[in-house]
C-alpha positions in Angstrom: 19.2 -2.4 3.3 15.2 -3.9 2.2 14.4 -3.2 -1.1 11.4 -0.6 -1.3 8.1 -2.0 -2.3 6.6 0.6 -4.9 3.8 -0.7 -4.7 2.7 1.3 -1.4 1.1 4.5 -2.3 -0.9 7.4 -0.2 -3.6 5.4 1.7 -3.7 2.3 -0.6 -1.5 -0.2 -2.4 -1.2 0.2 -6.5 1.4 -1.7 -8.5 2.3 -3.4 -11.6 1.7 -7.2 -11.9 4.5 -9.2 -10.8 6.8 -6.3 -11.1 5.9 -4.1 -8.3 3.0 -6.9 -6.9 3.2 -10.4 -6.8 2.8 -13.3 -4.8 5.9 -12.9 -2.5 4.9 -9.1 -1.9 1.5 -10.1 -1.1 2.4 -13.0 1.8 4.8 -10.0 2.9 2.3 -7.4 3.1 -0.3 -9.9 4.6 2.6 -10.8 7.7 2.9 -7.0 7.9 -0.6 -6.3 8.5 -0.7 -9.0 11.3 2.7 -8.2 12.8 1.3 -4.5 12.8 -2.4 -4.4 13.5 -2.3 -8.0 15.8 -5.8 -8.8 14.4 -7.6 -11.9 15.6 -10.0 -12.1 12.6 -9.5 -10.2 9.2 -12.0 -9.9 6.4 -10.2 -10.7 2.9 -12.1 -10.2 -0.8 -11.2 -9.7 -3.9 -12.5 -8.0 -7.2 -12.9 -9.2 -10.8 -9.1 -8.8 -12.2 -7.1 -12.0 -13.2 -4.7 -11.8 -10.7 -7.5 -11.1 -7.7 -7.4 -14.3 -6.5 -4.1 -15.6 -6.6 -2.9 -12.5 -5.0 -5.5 -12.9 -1.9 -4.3 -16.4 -1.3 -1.0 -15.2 -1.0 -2.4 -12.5 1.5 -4.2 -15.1 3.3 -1.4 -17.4 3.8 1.0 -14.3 4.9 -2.3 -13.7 7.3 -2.8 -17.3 8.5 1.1 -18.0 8.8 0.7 -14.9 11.4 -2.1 -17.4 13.1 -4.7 -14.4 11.8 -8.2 -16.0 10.8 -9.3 -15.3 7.7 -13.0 -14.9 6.8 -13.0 -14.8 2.9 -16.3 -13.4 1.6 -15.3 -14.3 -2.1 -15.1 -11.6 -5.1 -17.0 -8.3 -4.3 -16.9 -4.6 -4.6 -14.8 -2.5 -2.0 -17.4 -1.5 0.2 -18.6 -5.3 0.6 -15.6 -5.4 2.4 -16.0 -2.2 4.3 -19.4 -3.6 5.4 -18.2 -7.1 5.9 -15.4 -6.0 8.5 -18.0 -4.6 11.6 -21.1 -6.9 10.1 -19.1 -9.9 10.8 -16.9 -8.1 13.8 -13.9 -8.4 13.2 -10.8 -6.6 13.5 -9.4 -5.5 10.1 -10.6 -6.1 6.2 -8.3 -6.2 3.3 -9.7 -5.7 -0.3 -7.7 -6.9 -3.1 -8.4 -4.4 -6.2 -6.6 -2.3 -8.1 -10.0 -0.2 -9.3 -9.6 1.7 -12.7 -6.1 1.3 -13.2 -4.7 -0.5 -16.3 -5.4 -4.1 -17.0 -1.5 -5.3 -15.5 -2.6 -3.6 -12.1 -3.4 -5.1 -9.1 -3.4 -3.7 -5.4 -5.1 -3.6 -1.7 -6.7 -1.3 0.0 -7.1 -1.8 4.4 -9.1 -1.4 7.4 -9.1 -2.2 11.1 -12.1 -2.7 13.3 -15.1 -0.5 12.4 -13.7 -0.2 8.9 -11.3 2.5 10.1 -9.2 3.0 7.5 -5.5 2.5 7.2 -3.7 5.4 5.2 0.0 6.5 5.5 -0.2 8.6 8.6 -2.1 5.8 10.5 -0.3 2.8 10.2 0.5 1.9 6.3 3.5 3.2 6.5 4.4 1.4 9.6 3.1 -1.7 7.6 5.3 -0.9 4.4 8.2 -0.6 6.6 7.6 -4.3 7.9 6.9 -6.1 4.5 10.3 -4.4 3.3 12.0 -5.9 6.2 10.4 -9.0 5.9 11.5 -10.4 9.6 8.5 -12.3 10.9 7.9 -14.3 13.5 5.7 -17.0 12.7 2.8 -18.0 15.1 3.0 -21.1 16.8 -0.5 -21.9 16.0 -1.6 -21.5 12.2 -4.3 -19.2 11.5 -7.7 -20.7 10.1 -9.7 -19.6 6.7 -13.2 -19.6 6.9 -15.8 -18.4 4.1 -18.8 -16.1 4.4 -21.6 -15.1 2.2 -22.2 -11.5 3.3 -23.8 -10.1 -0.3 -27.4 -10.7 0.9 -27.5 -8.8 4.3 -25.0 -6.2 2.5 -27.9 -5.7 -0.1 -30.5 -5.4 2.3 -28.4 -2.6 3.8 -28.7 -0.6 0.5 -32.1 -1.7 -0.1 -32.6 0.7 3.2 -31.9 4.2 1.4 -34.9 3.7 -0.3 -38.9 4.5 0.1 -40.4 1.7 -1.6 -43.8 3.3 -1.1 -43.6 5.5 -4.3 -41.3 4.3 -6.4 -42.5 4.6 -10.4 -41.3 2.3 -13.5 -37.9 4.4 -14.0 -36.2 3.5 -17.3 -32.5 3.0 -16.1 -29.2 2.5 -18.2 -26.6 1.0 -15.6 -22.7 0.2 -17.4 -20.6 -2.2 -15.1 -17.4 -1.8 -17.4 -16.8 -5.5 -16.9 -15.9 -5.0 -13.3 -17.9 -6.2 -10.2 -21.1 -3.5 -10.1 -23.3 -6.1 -12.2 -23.6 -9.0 -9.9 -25.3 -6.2 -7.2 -27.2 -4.1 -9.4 -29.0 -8.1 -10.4 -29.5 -8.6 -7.1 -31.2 -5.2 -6.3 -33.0 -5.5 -9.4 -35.3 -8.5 -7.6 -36.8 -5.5 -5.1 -37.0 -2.7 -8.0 -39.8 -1.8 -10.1 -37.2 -0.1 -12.5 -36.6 -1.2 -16.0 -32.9 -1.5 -16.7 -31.1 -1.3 -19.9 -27.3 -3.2 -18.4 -24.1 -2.4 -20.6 -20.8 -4.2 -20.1 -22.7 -5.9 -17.3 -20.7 -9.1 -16.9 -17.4 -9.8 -14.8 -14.3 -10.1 -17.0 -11.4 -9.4 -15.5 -9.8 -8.9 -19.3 -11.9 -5.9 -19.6 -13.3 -6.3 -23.1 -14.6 -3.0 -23.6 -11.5 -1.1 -21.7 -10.7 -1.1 -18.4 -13.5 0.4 -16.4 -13.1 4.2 -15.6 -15.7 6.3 -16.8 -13.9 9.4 -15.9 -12.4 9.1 -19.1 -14.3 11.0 -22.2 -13.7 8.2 -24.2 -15.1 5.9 -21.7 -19.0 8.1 -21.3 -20.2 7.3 -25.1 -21.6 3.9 -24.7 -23.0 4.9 -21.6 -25.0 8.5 -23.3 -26.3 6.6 -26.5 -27.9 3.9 -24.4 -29.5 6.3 -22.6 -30.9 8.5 -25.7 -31.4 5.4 -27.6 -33.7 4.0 -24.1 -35.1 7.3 -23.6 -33.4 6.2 -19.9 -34.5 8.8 -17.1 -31.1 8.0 -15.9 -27.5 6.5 -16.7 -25.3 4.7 -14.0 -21.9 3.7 -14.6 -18.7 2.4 -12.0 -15.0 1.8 -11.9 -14.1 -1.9 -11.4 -14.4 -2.2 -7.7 -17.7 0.2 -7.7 -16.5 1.7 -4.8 -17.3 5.1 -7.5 -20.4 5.8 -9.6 -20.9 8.2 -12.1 -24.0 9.7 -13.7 -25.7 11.0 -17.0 -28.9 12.9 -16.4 -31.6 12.1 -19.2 -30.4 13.7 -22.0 -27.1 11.9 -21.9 -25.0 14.3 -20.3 -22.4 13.6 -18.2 -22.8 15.2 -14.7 -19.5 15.8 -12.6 -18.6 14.1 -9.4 -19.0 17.6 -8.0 -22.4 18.6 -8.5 -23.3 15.1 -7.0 -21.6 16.1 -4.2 -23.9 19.5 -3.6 -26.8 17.1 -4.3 -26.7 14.5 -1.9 -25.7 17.0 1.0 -28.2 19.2 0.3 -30.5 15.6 1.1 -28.7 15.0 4.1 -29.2 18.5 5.2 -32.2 18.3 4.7 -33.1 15.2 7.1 -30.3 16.5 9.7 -30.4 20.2 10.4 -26.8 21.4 11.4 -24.9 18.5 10.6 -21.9 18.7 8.7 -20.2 17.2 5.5 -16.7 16.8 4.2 -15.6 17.7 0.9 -12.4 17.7 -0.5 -10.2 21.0 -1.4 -10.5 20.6 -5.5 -13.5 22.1 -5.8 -15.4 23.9 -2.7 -17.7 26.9 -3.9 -21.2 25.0 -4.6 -20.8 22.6 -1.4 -19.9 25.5 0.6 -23.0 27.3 -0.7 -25.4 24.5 -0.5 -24.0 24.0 3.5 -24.5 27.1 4.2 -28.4 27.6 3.0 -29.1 24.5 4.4 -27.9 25.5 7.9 -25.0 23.1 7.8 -21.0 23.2 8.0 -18.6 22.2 4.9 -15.8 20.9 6.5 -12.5 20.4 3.9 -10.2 17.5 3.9 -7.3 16.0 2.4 -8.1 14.2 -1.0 -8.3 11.0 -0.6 -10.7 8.0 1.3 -8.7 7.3 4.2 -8.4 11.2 4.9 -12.2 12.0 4.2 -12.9 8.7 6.2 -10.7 10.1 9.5 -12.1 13.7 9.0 -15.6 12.5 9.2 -15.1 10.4 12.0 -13.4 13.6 13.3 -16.3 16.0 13.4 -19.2 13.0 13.0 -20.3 14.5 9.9 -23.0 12.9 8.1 -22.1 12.8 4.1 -18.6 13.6 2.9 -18.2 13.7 -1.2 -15.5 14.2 -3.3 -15.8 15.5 -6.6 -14.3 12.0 -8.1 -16.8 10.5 -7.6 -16.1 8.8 -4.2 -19.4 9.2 -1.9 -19.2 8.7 2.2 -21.9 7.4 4.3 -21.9 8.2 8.4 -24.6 4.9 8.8 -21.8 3.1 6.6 -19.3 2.7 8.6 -18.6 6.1 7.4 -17.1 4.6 4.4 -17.9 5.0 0.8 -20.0 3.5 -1.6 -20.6 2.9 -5.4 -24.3 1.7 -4.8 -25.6 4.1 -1.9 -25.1 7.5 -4.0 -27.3 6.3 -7.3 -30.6 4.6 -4.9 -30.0 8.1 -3.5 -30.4 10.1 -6.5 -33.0 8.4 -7.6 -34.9 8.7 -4.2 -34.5 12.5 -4.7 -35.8 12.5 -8.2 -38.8 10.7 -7.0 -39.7 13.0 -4.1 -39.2 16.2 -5.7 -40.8 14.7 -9.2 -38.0 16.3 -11.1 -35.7 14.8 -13.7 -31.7 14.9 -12.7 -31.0 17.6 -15.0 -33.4 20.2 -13.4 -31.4 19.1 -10.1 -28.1 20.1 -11.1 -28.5 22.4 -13.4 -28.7 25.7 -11.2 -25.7 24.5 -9.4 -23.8 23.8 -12.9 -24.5 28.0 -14.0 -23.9 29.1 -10.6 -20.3 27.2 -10.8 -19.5 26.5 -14.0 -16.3 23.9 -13.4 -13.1 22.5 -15.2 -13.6 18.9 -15.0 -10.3 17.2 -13.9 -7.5 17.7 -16.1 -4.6 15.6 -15.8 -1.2 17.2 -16.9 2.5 15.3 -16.9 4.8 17.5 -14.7 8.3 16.5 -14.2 8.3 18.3 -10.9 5.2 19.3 -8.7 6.6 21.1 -5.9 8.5 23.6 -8.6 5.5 24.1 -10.6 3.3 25.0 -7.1 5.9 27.6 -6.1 5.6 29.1 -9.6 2.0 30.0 -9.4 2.4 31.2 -6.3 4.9 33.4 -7.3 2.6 34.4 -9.8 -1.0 34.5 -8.2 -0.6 35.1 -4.6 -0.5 39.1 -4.6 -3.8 39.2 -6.2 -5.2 36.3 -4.0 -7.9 36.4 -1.5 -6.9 33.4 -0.1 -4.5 30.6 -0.5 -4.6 27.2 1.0 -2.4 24.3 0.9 -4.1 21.8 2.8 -3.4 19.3 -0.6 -1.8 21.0 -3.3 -2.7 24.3 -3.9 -5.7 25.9 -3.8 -6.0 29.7 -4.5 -9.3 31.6 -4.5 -10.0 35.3 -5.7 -13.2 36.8 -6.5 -14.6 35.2 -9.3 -12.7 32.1 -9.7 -10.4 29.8 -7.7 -8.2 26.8 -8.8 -6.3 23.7 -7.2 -3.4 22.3 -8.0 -2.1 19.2 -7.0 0.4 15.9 -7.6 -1.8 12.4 -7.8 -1.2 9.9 -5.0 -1.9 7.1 -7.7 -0.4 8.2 -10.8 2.6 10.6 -12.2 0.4 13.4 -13.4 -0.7 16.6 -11.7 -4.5 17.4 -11.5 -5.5 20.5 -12.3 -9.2 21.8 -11.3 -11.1 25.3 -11.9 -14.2 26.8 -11.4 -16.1 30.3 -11.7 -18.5 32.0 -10.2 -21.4 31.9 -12.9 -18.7 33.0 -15.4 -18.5 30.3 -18.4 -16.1 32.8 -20.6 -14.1 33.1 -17.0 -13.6 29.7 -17.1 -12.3 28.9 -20.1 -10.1 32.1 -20.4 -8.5 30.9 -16.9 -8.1 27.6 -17.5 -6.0 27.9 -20.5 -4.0 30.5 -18.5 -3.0 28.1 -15.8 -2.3 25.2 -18.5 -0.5 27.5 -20.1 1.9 27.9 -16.8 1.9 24.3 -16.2 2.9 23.2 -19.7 5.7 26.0 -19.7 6.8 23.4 -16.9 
């Protein structure tokens, strides 16, 4: 019997370095995704970790040894890959990242042609299965590696969001963690009439300052006193591979993922009457609202980007969001970005001549949410049944499309078990109802820790 590689998670690959990911799992997984996808040409980067590029050679030479050609654009963010795979035409891209996870991490994440991506219902299973195995027939004739330098024309694609027309003297904070974001946010600098204040702006794959996920609390207060101390109209801060942004309005708050979300489709919506945008099940209300007024259709999907990928490609929607922070583009491949979502913001700042604050803030007392909070649960599926045991009679609606979501009046919550990590993810919101909120969230953490 193979041994299991743990390293294969939801719609990505996440393990510990060389425990769970390591040169001899790599090859394998790079002769898997050959044997499986039968790709003539596959895009390969890598981000800013340690073990990046010693990992994507073994990949490569699994690739090549499959006679796959190999066009190795160098390190990058995640969606330089994602726009490297149909800029170059090819038939697959493979990023080597492991994102915000702890410094020992490392990991993939895969596409085929178009950028389609490659989660555990469409093939990465399939590929797992193989690399377990580890039976290959090698090709005859040895693949080739080739190099490209894609980072100019990728920029120019962002550089296309924006109106260049109006754009005034912004003051902006941007925080790079360490990981990849700086090298881009340089090179659109050179077209930008903005004055940026840059923060942990230099790759290090040893993370200095922590490893690069501003989701955490701890992580935001570098990021709030450069703004205040700038008197920034805006702060910008990303994971390691960028593929996320995050934002503080010009007071130094911290806006949530999910009022982003509302934002940018109300912007979309408002260029494309009718069209549609995917948002994930954690937290709906706002989106739904903001669809709705804007003549569109919110369309829910699985968490997760290969799922909001394949949904959007499902009903050609336009913008999908999710409130983590992960931001979907239908003239990007329909993939997400780290760079697209912040020109955007700005853009909408500019033409309505209003500071980010007074943009969220009717959504924020309309919806008043939870944030993400992250709980250790020895057992997910028990702890689902008990609150629907306890919560479904009074319920006007319950949903389990990922997790549990269940929705009465005046407030809703989801439940449901990371594909990443060993925690469960709890999320809340109200319907202008602050005291609501906090009341109902300790009520549910109370169930859960009960667990």
């Amino acid at each position: 019997m193979s041994e299991p590689l743990l390293c294969f998670k939801a719609y990505d690959v996440r393990g510990r370095v060389p425990e769970e990911l390591n040169d001899d799992v790599a090859y394998r997984i790079g002769c898997a995704y050959a044997d499986y996808i039968r790709p003539v040409n596959v895009v390969v980067g890598f981000d800013i970790r340690l073990t990046s590029q010693e990992i994507c050679a073994a990949l490569s030479r699994g690739l090549t040894d499959m006679g796959v050609n190999v066009i190795n654009i160098g390190q990058c963010g995640t969606e330089e890959v994602y726009f490297a795979t149909p800029f170059l035409n090819a038939d697959g891209g493979i990023m080597v990242t492991a994102s915000h996870n702890p410094v020992n991490y490392n990991g993939m994440k895969f596409v085929r042609e178009q950028s389609r991506p490659i989660s555990g219902d469409t093939g990465l299973s399939e590929i797992r299965n193989l690399a377990e195995k580890n039976n290959f027939t090698m090709a005859k004739k040895q693949g080739a590696i080739s190099f490209a330098e894609t980072h100019p024309d990728y920029v120019k694609k962002l550089l296309s969001y924006l109106d260049f027309s109006n754009l005034p003297p912004l003051k902006i904070v941007t925080n790079a963690g360490n990981g990849g974001a700086g090298l881009t946010v340089d090179a659109l600098e050179q077209s930008l009439p903005f004055e940026f204040t840059k923060l942990s702006h230099y790759p290090d794959g040893s993370f200095p300052n922590g490893v690069p996920n501003p989701l955490l609390i701890e992580n935001r207060e570098v990021t709030i006193n450069a703004v205040l101390q700038a008197k920034a109209d805006i702060g910008i801060a990303w994971d390691g591979d960028f593929d996320r942004c995050f934002f503080f309005d010009e007071n130094g708050r911290f806006i949530e993922g999910y009022y982003i979300v509302g934002l940018l489709a109300e912007a979309f919506l408002e260029s494309e009457a009718g069209g549609r945008i995917v948002h994930d099940p954690r937290l709906t209300w706002n989106t739904q609202r903001v669809a709705s007024e804007m003549g569109g259709e919110a369309i829910q999907s699985k968490t997760g980007h290969s799922y909001i990928k394949e949904k959007m490609r499902e009903e050609g929607a336009i913008y999908g969001g999710e409130m983590s922070a992960h931001h979907y583009f239908r003239d990007f491949f329909y993939c997400d970005s780290g760079m697209i979502p912040w020109l955007l913001v700005i853009a909408l700042m500019v033409k309505k001549d209003k500071p980010l604050s007074t943009l969220v803030d009717q959504a924020i007392e309309a919806f008043p949410a939870s944030g993400e909070i992250n709980c250790n649960v020895a057992d997910a599926e028990r702890l689902k049944n008990e609150l629907m045991a306890i919560y479904a009679d009074d319920a006007q609606s319950i949903d389990l499309t990922d997790g549990l979501s269940i929705e009465f009046k005046e407030w809703r919550f989801n439940v449901r078990a990371s594909n990443t990590e060993a925690v469960v993810r709890l999320n809340l919101e109200t319907r202008a109802d602050s005291a609501l909120l906090k009341e109902k969230t300790e009520e549910i953490l109370g169930h859960i820790r009960k667990g």
